[in-house]
Each structure stands twice: as C-alpha cells, then as structure tokens.
N, C-alpha and C positions, 0 to 999 in steps of 0.2 A: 544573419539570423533575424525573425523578423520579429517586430512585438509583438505579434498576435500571441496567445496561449492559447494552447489546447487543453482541455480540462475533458478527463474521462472519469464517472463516478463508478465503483465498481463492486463487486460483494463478492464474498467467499464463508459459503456455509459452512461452519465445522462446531463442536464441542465448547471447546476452550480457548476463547476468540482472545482475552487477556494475556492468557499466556504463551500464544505465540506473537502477539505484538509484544510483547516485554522482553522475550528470546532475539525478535530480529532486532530488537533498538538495541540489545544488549552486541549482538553479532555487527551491524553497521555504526558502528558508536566508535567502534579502532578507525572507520575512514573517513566519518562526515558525525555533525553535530547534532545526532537523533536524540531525540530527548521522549519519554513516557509521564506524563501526568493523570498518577493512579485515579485519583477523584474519579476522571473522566471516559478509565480505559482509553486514553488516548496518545499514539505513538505519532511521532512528526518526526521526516525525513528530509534533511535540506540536501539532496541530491548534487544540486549546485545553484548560484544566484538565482538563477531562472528555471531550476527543475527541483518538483517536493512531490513529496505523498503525506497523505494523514491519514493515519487507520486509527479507526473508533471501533472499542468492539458492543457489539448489540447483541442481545439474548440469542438470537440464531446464526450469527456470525463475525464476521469483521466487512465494514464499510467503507469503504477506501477512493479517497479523493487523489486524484492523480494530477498534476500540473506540468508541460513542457512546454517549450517553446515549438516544437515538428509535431505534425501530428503523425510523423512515422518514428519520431525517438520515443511516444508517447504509447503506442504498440509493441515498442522494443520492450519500452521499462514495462509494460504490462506482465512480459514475461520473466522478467530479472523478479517482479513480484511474487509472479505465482509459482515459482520455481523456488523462491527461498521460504515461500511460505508454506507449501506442501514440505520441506526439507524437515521444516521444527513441528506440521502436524502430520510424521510420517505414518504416526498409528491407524487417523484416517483418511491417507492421500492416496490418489488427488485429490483435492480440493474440490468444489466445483465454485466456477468461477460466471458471475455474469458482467457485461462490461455495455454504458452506456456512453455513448461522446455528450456533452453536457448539452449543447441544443438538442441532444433525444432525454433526455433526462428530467 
C-alpha cells in the first residue's frame, strides 16, 4: 500500500443533511468507531487506519471528505457512500451526488 492518500471532497444535496448523517453513524457504529458531534452536524467514519469519511451537514446538503490510501478503493467507498445514504434518505433518493479528487477541489 503506498503513503500517498487520495482525498475526494464530495456533496449530496438533500433535505435533512443531519439526520441522515446521525442514522449512518448510528447504522456503521456496530463495525467501526463513527462518532457524530451535534454542535457541528458532524459525523466521522474511521473506516480503517488509513481510510475515513467526515460528513458535515450544511443547509443544502451533506459535505463529505473522503480519505483512502487507492485511488480506486476511493471510488469503491464513493459508492458504499452513496448507496447507504440514499438507503436513510429513501424519501428523496437518489441522491445527487457531486465528487471532486482534492487537486480538483
């Protein structure tokens, strides 16, 4: 594996940006150490040593910093994303999702 990180920053317009981040921290919290701090609307996902997410929710959606070490596990997890997070905003999903690699960003 190599040190580099890939870092994608990402957006997903919906409604109720808080209460799907608090749903998946609450859903990924049985496999990994997600933790939500309300203040901030802010969920953190330690996926493993070298892989996380942080979703910040913001008035028109959730914000989402992505971290791998591949930049093709980094594509994968884009979808493990937006797949669990269209799940908790089924009322209106899909989602739309935009994704930048962080030198576009």
């Amino acid at each position: 594996m190599s040190e580099q990180a890939f870092v994608a920053q990402g957006f997903a317009k919906c409604e109720n940006p808080e209460r799907y981040i608090q749903q998946l921290v609450k859903h990924w919290s049985h496999k990994m150490a997600a933790t939500y701090d309300e203040g901030d609307g802010m969920g953190a996902f330690p996926f493993s040593d070298v892989e996380s997410a942080v979703m910040t929710a913001k008035p028109a959606g959730i914000a989402i910093t992505l971290t791998t070490a591949e930049q093709e596990r980094n594509e994968h997890m884009r979808g493990v994303i937006e797949r669990h997070l269209d799940r908790f905003a089924f009322r209106e999903a899909p989602l739309e999702y935009e994704w930048k690699d962080a030198e576009e960003a």
